[in-house]
Residue frames relative to the residue before (quaternion, step in Angstrom):
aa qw qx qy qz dx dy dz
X 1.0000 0.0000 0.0000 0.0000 0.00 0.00 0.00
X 0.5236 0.4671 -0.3914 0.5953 4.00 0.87 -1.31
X 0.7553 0.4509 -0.4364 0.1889 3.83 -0.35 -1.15
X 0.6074 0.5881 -0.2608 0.4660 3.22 1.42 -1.52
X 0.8186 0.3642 -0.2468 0.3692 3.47 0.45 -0.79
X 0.5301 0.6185 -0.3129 0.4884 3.29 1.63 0.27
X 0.4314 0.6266 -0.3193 0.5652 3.05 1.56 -0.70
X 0.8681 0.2499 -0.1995 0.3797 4.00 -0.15 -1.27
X 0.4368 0.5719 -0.4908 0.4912 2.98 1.51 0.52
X 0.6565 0.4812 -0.3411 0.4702 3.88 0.43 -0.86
X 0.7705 0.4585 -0.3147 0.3115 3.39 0.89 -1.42
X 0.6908 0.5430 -0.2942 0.3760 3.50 1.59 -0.12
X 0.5211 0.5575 -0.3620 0.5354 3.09 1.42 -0.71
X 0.6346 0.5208 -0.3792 0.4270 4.14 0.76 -1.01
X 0.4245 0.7528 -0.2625 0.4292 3.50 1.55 -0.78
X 0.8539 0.2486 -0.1694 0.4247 2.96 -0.09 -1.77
X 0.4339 0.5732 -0.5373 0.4411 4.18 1.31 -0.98
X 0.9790 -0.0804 -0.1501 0.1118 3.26 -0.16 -0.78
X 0.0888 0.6989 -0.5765 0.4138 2.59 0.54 2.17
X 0.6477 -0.5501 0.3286 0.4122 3.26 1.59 -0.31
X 0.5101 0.5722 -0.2928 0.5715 3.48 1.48 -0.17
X 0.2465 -0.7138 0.6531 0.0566 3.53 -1.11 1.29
X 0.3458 0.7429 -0.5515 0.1563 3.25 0.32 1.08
X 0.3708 -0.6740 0.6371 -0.0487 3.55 -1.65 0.93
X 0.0104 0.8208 -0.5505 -0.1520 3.31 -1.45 0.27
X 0.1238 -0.7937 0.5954 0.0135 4.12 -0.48 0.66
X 0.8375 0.3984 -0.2977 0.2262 2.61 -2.19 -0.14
X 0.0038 -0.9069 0.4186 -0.0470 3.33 1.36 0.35
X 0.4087 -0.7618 0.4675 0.1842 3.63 -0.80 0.87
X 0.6635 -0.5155 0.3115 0.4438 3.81 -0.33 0.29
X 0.5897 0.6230 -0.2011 0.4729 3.15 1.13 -1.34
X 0.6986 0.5408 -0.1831 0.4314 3.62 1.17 -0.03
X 0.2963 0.8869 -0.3177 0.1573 3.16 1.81 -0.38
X 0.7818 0.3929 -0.1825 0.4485 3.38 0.78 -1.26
X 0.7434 0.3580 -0.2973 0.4805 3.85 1.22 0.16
X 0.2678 0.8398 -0.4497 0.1443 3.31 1.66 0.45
X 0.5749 0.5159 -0.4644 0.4333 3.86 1.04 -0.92
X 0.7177 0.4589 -0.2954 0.4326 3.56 0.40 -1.20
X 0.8210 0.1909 -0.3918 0.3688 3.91 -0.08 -0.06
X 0.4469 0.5677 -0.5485 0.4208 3.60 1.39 -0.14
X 0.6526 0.3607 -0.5196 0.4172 4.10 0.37 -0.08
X 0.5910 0.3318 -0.5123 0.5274 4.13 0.56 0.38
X 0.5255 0.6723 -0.4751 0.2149 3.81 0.48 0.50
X 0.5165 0.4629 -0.3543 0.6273 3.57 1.33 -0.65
X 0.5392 -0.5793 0.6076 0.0676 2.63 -2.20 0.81
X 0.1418 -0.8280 0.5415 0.0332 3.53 -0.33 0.94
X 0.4071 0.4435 -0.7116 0.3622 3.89 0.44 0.79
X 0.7527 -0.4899 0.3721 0.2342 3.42 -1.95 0.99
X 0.6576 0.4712 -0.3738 0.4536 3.41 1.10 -0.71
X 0.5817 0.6117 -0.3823 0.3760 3.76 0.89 -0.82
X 0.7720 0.4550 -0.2081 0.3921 3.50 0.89 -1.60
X 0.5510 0.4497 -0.4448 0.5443 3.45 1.38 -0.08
X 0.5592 0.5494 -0.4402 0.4378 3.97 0.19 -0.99
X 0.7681 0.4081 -0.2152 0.4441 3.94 0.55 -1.26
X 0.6591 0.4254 -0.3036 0.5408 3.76 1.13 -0.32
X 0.5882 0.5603 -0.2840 0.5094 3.76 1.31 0.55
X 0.3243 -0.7267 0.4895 0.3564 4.40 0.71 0.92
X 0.7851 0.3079 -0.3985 0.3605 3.50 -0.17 -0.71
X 0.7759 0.4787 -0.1879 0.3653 3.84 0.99 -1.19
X 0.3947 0.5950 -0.4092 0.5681 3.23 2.05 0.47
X 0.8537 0.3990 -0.1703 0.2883 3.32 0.47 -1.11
X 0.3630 0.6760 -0.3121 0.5602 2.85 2.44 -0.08
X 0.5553 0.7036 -0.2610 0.3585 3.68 1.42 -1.15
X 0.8154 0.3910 -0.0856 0.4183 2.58 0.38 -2.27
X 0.7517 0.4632 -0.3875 0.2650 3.84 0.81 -0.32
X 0.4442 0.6596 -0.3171 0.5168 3.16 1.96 -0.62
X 0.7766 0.4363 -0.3627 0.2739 3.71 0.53 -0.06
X 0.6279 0.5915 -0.2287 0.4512 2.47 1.73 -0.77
X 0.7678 0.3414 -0.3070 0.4469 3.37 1.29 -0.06
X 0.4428 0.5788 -0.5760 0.3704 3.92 1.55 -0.66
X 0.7267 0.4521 -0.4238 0.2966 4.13 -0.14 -0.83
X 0.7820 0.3930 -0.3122 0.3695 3.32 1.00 -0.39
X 0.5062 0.4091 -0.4839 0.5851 3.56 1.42 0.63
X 0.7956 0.2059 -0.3316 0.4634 3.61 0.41 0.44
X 0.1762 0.7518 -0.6354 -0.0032 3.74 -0.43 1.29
X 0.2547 0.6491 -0.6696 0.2560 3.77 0.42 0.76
X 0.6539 -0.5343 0.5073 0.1718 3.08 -1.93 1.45
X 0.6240 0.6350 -0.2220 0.3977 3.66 0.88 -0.66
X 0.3385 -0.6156 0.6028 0.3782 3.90 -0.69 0.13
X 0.0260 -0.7175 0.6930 0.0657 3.09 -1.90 0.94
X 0.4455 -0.7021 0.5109 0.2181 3.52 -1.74 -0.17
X 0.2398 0.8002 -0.5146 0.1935 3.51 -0.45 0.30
X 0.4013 -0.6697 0.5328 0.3264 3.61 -1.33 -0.05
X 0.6668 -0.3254 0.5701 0.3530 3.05 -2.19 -0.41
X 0.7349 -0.4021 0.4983 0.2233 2.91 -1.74 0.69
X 0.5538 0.6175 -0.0039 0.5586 3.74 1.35 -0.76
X 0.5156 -0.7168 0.4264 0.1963 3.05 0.57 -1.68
X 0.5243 0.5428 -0.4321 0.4937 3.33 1.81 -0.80
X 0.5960 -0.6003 0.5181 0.1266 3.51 -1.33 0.81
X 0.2785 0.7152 -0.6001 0.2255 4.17 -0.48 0.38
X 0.3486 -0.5258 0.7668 0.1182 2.63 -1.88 1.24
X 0.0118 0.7848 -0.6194 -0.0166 3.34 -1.39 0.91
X 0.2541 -0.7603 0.5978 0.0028 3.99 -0.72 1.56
X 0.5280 -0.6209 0.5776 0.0456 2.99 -1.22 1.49
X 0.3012 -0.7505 0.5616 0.1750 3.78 -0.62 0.83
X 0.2729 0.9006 -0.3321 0.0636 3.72 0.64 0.23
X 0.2154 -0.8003 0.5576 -0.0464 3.36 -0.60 2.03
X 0.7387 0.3400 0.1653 0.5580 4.07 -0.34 0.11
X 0.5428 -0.3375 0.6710 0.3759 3.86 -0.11 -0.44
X 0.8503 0.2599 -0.3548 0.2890 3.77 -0.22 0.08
X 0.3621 -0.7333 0.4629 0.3418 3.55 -0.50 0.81
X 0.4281 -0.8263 0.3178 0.1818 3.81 -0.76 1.04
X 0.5844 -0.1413 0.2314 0.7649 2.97 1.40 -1.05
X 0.2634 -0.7262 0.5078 0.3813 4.11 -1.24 0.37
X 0.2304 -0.7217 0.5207 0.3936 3.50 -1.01 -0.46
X 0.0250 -0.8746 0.4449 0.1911 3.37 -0.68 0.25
X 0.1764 -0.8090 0.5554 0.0769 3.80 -1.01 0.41
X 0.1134 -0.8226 0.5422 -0.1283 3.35 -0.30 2.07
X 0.8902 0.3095 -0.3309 0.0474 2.80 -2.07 0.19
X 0.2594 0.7732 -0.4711 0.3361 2.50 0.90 1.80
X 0.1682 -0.7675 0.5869 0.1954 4.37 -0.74 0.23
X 0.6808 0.6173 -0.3508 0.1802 3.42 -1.34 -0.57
X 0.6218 0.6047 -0.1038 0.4868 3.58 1.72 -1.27
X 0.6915 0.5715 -0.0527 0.4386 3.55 0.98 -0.95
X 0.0870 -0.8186 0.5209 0.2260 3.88 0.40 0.59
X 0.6135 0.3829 -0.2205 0.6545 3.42 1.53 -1.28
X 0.4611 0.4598 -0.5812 0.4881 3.78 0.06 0.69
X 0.6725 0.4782 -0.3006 0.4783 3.64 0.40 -1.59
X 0.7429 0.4919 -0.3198 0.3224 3.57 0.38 -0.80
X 0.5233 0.6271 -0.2784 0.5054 3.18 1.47 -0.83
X 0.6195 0.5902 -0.2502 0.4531 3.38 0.62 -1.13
X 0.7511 0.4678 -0.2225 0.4093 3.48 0.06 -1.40
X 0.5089 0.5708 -0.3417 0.5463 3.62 1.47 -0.95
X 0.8219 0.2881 -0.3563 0.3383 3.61 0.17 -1.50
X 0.5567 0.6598 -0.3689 0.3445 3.54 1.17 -0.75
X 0.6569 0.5138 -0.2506 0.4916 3.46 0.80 -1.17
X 0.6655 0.3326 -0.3277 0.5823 4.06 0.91 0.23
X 0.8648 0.1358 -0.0242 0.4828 3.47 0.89 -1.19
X 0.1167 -0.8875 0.4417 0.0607 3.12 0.41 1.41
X 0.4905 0.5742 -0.4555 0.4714 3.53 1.13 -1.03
X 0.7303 0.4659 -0.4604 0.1941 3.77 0.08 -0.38
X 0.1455 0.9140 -0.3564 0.1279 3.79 1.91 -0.21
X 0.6407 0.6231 -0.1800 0.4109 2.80 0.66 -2.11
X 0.8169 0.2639 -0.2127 0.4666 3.66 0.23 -1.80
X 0.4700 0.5777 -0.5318 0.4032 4.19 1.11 0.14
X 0.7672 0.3994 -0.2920 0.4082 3.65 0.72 -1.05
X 0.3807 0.6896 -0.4316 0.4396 3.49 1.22 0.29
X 0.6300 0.4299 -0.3440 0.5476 3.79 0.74 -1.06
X 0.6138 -0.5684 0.5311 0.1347 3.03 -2.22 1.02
X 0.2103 -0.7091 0.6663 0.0954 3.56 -1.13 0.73
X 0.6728 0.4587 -0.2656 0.5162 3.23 1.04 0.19
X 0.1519 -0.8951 0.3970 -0.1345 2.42 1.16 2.28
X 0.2029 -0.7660 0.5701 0.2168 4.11 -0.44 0.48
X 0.4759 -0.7493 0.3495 0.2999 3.44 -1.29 0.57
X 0.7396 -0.3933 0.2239 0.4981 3.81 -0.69 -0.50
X 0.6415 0.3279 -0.3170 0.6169 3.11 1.51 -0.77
X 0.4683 0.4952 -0.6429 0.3495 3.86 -0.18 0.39
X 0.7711 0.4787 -0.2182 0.3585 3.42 0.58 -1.42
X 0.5345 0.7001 -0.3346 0.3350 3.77 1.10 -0.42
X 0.8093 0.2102 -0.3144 0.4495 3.38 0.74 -0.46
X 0.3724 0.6971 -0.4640 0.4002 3.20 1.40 0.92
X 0.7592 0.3517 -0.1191 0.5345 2.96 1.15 -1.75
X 0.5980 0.5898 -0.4746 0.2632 3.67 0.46 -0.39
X 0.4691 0.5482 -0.4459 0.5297 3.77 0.58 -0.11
X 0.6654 0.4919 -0.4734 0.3019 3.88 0.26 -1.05
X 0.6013 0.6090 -0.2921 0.4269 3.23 1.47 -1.68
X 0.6571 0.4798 -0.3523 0.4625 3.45 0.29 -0.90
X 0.6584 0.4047 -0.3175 0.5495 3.74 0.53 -0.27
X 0.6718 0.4095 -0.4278 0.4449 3.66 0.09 -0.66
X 0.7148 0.4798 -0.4094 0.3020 3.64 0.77 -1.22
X 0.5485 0.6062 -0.3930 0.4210 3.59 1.64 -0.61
X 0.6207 0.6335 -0.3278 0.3255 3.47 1.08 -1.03
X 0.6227 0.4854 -0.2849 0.5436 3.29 1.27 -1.52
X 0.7938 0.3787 -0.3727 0.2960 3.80 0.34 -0.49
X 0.6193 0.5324 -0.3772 0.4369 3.44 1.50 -0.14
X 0.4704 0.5234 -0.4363 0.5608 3.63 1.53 -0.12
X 0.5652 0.4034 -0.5649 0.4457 3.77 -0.12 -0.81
X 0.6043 0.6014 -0.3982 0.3385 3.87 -0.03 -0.91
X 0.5238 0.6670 -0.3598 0.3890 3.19 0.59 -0.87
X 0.4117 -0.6809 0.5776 0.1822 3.64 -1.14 0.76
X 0.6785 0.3983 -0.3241 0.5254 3.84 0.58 0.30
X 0.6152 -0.5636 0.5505 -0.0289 2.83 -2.16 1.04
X 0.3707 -0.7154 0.5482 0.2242 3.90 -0.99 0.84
X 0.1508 0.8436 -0.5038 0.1090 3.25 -0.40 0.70
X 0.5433 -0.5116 0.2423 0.6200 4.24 -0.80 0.56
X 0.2871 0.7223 -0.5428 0.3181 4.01 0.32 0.13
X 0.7232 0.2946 -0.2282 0.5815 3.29 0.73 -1.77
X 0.7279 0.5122 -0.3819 0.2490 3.28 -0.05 -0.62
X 0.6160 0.5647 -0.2276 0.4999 3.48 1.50 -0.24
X 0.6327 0.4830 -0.2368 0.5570 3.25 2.02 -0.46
X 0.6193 0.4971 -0.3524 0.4951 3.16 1.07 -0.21
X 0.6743 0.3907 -0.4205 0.4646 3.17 0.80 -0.29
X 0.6775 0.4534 -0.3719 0.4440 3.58 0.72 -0.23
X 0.4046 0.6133 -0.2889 0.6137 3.62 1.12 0.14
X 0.8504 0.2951 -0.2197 0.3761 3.71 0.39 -0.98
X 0.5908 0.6753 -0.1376 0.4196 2.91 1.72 -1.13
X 0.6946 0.4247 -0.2205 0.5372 3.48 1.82 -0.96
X 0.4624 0.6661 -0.3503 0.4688 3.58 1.81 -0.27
X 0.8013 0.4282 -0.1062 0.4042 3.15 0.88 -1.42
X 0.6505 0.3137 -0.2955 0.6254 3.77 1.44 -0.19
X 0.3551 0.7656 -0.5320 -0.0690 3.77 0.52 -0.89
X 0.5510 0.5947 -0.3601 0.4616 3.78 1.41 -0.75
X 0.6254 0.4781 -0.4499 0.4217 3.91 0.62 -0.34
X 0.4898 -0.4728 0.6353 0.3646 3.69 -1.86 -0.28
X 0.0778 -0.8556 0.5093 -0.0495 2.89 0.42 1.52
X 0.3865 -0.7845 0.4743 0.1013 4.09 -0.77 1.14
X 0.3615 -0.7012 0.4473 0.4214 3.72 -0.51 0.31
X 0.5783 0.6400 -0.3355 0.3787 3.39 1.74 0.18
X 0.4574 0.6407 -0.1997 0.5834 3.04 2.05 -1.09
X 0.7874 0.1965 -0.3472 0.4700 3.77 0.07 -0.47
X 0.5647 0.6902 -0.3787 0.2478 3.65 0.72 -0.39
X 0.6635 0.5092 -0.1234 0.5340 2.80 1.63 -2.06
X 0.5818 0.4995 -0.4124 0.4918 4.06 1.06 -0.45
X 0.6580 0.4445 -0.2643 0.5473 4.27 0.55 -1.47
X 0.5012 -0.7723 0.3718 0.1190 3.96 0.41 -0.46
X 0.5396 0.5573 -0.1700 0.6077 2.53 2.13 0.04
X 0.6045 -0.5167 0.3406 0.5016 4.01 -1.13 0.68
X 0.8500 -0.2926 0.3929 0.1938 3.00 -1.28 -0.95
X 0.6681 0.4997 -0.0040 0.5512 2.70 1.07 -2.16
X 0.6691 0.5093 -0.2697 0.4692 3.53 0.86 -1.57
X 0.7242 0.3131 -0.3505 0.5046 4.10 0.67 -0.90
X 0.3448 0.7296 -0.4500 0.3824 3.62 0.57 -0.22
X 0.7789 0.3257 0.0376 0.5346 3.13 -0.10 -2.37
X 0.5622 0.5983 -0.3909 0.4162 3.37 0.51 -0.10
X 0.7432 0.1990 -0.2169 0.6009 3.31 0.09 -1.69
X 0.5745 0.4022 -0.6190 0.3536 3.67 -0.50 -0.10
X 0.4751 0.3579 -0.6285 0.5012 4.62 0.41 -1.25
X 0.8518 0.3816 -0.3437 0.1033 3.38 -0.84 -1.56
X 0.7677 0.3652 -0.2118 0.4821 3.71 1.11 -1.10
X 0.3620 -0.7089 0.5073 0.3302 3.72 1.21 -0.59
X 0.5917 0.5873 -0.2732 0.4799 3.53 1.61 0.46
X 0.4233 -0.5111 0.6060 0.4386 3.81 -1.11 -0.37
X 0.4659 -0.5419 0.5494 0.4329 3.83 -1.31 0.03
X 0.6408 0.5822 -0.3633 0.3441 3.73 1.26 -0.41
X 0.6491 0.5310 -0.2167 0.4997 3.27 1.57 -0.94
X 0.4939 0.5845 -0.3635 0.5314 3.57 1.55 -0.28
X 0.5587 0.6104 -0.2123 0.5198 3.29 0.60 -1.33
X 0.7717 0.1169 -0.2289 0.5818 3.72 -0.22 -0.30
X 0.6190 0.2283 -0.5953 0.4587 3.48 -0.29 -0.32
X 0.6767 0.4444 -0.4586 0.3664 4.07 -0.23 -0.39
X 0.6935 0.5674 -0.2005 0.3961 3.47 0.85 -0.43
X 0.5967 0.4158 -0.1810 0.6621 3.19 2.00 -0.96
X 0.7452 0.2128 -0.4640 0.4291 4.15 0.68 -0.16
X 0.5891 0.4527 -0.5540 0.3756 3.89 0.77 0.51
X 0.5225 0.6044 -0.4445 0.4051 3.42 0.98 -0.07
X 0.5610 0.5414 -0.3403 0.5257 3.43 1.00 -1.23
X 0.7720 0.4563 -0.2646 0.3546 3.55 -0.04 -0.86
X 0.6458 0.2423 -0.3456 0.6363 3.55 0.75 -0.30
X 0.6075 0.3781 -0.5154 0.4715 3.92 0.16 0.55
X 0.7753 0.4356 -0.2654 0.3723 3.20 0.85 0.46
X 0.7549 0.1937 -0.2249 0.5848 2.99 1.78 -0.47
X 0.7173 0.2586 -0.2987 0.5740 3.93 1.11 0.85
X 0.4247 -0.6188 0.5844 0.3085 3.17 -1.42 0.44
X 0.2796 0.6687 -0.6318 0.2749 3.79 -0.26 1.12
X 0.6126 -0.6564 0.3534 0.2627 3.04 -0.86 1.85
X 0.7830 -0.4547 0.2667 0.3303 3.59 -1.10 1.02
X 0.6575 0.5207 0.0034 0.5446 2.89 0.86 -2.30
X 0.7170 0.2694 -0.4061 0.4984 4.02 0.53 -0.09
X 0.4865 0.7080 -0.3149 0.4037 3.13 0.91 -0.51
X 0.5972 0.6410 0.0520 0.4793 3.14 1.14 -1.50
X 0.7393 0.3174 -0.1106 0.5835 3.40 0.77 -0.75
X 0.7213 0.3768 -0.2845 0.5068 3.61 0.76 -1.23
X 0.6782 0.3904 -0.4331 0.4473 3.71 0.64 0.09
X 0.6318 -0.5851 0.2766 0.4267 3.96 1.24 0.69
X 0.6558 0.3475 -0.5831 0.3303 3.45 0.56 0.69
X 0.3681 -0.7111 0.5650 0.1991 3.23 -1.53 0.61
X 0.7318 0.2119 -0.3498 0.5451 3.74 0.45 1.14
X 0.3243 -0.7853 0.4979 0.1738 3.74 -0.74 1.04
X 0.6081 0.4802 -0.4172 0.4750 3.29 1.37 0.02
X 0.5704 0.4344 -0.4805 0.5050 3.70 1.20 0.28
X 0.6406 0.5566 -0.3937 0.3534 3.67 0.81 -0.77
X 0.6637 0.5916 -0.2391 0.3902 3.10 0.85 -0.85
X 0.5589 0.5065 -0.2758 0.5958 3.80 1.45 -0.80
X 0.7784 0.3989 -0.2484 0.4163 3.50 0.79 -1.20
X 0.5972 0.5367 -0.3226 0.5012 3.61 1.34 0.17
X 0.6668 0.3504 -0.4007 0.5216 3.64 0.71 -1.10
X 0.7267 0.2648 -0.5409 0.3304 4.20 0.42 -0.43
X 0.7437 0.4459 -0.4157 0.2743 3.65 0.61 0.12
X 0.5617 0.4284 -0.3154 0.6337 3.99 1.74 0.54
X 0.3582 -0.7109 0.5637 0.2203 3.57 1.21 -0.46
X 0.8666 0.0659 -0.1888 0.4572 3.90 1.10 0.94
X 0.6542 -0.6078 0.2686 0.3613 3.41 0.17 1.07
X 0.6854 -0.4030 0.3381 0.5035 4.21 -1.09 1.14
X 0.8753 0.3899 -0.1723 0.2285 3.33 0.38 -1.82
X 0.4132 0.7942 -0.1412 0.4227 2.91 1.81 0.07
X 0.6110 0.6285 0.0392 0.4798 2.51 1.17 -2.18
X 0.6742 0.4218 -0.2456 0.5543 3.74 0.52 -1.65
X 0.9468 0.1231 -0.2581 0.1473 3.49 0.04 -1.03
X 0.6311 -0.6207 0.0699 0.4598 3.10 1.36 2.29
């Protein structure tokens, strides 16, 4: 039951991307433990300006701390708007079941709407010009809350099924999950490096052996077989929503030979990048 309904979760959210909607989901509730590998890959943001900022050390970690704190200065039940740390503009909707906020959704890359967005901008531009190009990429043709609702309201309806086919579930939260999630977030949040099984061990705090055996009980995967399929659906996505050569493309998503990416894409899309891009 959890799988099936995990399934029309991915297939809707793949839906809306590419309808043209940069939409994402985070913050995952506990109650979610056992599908954490599968929706942390709809967590990154996929407008062009985001995936450069994250494929840069300092403007990743600029990334990764701003999220961790924009959700916790805003826990109203209510959708709001606002920008990045950066500047990229998003409206972001609270999943809320009960008083409790389930997971959020958000829908980025938008400018123009935001005075403190604009300001933000002008700050990062004025250090990082090269980044222009991917600012003028984002829509001013900003949509309102009610445009987006009967887009998004179907997701809700799925997530709330999702959260009720987990409760079912015969198993118990415990510091397990919480150590998987962090190893789960930690590979979300580097996946573009040559990441080591020493490199993720020595970051989570734990041996080797112990994260290993872990994420496979919890995901029924390897962290290597995670790794590429995450690596192969952000790749997909920016072959689909920018024109960045194959071969960069290719690299910024952590492989270091396009003649392996390219094998490891057509057997997992069934048709080669170039293929792929031109739909």
């Amino acid at each position: 039951m959890m799988q099936s309904v995990l399934n029309d979760l991915t297939r809707y959210l793949d839906f809306l991307r590419k309808t043209g909607l940069f939409v994402s989901v985070c913050r995952f509730d506990e109650v979610f433990s056992p599908c954490l590998s599968t929706l942390f890959l709809y967590e990154i943001h996929t407008p062009a300006v985001c995936h450069a900022m994250k494929n840069r050390a300092d403007t990743r970690r600029r990334c990764i701390r701003h999220k961790h704190t924009t959700l916790c200065r805003h826990e109203a039940l209510t959708p709001f708007y606002g920008g990045c740390w950066a500047g990229v503009e998003e409206f972001v909707f609270p999943v809320e079941q009960d008083g409790k906020v389930l997971m959020y959704l958000n829908v980025t890359g938008f400018r123009g709407q935001s005075d403190a967005a604009r300001r933000h901008r002008e700050r990062f531009l004025k250090k990082n010009p090269e980044f222009l190009p991917y600012f003028r990429a984002l829509s001013d043709n900003v949509p309102t809350v009610d445009e987006l609702l009967p887009a998004l309201r179907p997701l809700r309806y799925i997530i709330f099924a999702l959260a009720d086919a987990c409760q079912q579930l015969p198993c118990k939260t415990d510091e397990s999950d919480r150590i998987y999630r962090q190893v789960v977030e930690f590979l979300c949040e580097n996946y573009a490096d040559g990441l080591s099984a020493a490199a993720i061990s020595e970051a989570i705090g734990y041996s080797v052996s112990y994260v290993q055996h872990l994420f496979r009980q919890k995901s029924g995967e390897t962290i290597g077989q995670f790794l590429q399929k995450l690596r192969l659906k952000k790749a997909a996505e920016l072959l689909r929503t920018t024109l960045l050569p194959i071969a960069r493309i290719a690299a910024d998503t952590g492989f270091c030979d396009q003649n392996y990416f390219s094998v490891c894409f057509k057997k997992a899309f069934s048709v080669s990048p170039k293929e792929y891009r031109k739909g």
